[in-house]
C-alpha positions in Angstrom: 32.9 -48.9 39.5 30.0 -47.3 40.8 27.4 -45.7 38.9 25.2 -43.0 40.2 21.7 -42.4 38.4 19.8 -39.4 39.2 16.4 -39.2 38.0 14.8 -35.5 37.8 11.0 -35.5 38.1 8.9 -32.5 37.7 12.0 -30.5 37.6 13.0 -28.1 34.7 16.0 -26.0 34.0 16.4 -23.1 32.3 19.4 -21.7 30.6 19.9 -18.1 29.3 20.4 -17.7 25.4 23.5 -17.6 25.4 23.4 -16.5 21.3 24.9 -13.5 20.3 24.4 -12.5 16.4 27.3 -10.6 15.5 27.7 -9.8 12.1 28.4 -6.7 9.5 25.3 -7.6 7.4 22.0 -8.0 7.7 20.4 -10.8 10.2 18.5 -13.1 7.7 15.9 -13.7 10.4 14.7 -10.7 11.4 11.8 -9.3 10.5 12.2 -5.5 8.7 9.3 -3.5 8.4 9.0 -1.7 4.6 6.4 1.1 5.0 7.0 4.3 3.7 9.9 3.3 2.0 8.6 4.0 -1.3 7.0 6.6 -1.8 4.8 7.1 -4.8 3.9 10.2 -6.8 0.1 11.0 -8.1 -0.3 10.5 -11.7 -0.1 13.8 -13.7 -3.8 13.9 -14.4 -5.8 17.1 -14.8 -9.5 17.1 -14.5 -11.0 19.1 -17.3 -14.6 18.6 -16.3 -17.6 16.6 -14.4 -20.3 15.8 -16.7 -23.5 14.9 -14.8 -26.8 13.3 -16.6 -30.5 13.7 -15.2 -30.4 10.3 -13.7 -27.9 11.7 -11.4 -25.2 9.9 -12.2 -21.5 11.7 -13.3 -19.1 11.1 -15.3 -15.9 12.9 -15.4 -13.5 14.5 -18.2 -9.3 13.9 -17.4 -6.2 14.1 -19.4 -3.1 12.9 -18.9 0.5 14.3 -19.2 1.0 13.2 -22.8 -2.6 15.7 -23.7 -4.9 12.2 -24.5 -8.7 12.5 -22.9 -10.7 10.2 -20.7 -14.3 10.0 -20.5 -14.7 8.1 -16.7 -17.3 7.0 -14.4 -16.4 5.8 -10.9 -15.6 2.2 -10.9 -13.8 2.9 -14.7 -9.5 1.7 -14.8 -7.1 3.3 -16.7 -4.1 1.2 -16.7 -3.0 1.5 -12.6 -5.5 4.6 -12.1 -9.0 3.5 -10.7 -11.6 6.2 -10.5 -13.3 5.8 -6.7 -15.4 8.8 -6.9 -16.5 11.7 -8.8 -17.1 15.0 -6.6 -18.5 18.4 -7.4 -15.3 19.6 -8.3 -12.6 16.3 -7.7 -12.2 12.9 -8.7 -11.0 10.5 -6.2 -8.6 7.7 -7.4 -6.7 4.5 -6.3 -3.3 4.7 -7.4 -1.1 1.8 -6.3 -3.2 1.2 -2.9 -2.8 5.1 -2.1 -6.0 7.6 -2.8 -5.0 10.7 -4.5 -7.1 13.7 -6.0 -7.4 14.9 -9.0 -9.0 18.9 -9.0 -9.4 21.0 -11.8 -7.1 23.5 -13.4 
């Protein structure tokens, strides 16, 4: 019996991947990107006025779809809704991570 021992040093070897994934459903361990896939609406707000005091600072006057009134200032939440800012004639807010704008009408 003879026995041959060959000892590889410094040496690598690479093989190809020889993996194929075929399947007829989604591969578990890729990664999917989800932007844009929903999209969201603005809030049905109308802006009825901007109220501004001597100090400068404003204040703004919104109602919503169902005909209740809001007296906001920037930095103010309703519910999802935050006001960002308070224009001449806008108001700015941050609806679900997406800015939207309110005008009057």
């Amino acid at each position: 019996m003879i026995v041959i021992l060959i000892f590889f040093s410094q040496c690598s070897i690479q093989f190809p991947d020889t993996f194929k994934y075929k399947a007829d459903f989604r591969d578990p361990f890729k990664i999917y990107s989800v932007k844009n896939v929903i999209k969201i609406k603005p809030p049905e707000f109308k802006l009825k006025g901007i109220l501004s005091s001597s100090q400068g600072k404003k204040s703004a006057v919104i109602q919503d779809k169902k005909g209740n009134f809001y007296r906001v200032k920037e930095g103010d939440k309703i519910g999802n809704i935050k006001i960002l800012k308070i224009k001449k004639d806008t108001v700015i807010i941050l609806y679900y991570g997406k800015k939207f704008k309110i005008f009057r009408k």
